[in-house]
N, CA, C and O of each residue as an XYZ file, in Angstrom:
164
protein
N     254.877     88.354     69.448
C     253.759     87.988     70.277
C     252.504     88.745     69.823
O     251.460     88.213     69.446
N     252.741     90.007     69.907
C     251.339     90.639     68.975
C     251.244     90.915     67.549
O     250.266     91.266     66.890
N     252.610     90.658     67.150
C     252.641     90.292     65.005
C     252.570     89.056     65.048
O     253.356     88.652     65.906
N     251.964     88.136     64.502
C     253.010     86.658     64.414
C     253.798     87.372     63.384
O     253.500     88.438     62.845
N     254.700     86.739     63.211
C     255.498     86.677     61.408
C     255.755     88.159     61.465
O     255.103     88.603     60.521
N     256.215     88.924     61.926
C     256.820     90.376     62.380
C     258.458     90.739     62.214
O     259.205     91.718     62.233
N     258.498     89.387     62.051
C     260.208     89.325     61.846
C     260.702     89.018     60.155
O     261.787     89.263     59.629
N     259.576     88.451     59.616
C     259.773     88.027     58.290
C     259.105     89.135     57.354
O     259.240     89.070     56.132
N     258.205     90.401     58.120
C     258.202     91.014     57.176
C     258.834     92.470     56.558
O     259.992     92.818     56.789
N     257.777     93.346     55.646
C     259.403     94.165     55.128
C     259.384     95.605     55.980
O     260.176     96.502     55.693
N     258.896     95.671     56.514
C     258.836     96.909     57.429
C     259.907     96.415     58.737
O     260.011     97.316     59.570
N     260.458     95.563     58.965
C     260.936     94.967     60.073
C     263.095     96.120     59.916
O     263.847     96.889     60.517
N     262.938     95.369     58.739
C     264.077     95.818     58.611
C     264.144     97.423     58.453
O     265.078     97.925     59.077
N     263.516     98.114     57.901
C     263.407     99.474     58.667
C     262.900    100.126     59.401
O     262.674    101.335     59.347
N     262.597     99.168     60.397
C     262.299     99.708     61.867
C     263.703     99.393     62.594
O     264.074     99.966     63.618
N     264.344     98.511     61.988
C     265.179     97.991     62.724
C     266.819     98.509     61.943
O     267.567     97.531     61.967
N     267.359     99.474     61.438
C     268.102     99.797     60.579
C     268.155    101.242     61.858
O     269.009    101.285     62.744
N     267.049    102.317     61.671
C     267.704    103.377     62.709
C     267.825    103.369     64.383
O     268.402    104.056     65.225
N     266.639    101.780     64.376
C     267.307    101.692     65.794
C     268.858    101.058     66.252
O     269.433    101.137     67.338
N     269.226    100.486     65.136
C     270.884     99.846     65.493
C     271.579    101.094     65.365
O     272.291    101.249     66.357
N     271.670    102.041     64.563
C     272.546    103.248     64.119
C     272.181    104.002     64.896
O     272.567    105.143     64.642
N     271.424    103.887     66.013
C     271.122    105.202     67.621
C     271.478    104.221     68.296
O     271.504    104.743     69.410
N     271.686    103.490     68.402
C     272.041    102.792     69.690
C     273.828    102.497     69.985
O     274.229    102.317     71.135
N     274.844    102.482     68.705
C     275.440    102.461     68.624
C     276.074    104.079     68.215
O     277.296    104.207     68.287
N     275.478    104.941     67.915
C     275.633    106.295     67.932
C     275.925    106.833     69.609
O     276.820    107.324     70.298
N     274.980    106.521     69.674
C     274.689    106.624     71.314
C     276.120    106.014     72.577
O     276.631    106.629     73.514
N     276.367    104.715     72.099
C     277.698    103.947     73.204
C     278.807    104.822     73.095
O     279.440    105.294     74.039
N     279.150    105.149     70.980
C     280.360    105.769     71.062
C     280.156    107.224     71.745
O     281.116    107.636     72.396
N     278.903    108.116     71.656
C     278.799    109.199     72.007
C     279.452    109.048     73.638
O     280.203    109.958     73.989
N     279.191    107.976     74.577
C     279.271    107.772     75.742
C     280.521    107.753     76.093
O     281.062    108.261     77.075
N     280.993    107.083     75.159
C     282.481    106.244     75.152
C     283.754    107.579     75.163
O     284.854    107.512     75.710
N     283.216    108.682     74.423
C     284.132    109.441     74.060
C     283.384    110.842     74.922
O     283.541    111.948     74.405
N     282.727    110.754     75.997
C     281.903    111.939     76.507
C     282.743    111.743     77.586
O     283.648    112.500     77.937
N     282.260    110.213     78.338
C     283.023    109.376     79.436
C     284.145    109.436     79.762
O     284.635    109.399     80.891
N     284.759    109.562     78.467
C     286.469    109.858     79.172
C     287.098    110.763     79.089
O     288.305    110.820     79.323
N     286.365    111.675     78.728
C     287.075    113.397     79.078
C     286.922    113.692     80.166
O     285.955    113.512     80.907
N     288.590    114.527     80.455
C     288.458    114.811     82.327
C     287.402    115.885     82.464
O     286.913    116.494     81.513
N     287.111    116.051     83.683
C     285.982    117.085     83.917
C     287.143    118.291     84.119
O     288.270    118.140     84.591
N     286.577    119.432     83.658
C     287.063    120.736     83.499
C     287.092    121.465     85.251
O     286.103    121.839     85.881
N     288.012    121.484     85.543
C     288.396    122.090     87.131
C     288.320    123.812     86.750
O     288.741    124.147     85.643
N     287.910    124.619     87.462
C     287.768    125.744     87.514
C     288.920    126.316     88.654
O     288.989    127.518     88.911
């Protein structure tokens, strides 16, 4: 909407390369944070 043609060009794909690899960094970080029991004292 504020590039036209933003998708076809070459900066797209590395803008878009470390946001998939944090975002999916991020689920498993969750995934494996999430299911550890909480530590009882």
């Amino acid at each position: 909407m504020l590039f036209p043609g933003y998708a076809e060009s070459g900066i797209a794909g590395f803008v878009r390369l470390p946001a998939a690899l944090g975002e999916i960094g991020i689920c498993l970080w969750l995934l494996v944070m999430g299911a550890r029991e909480p530590k009882t004292e």
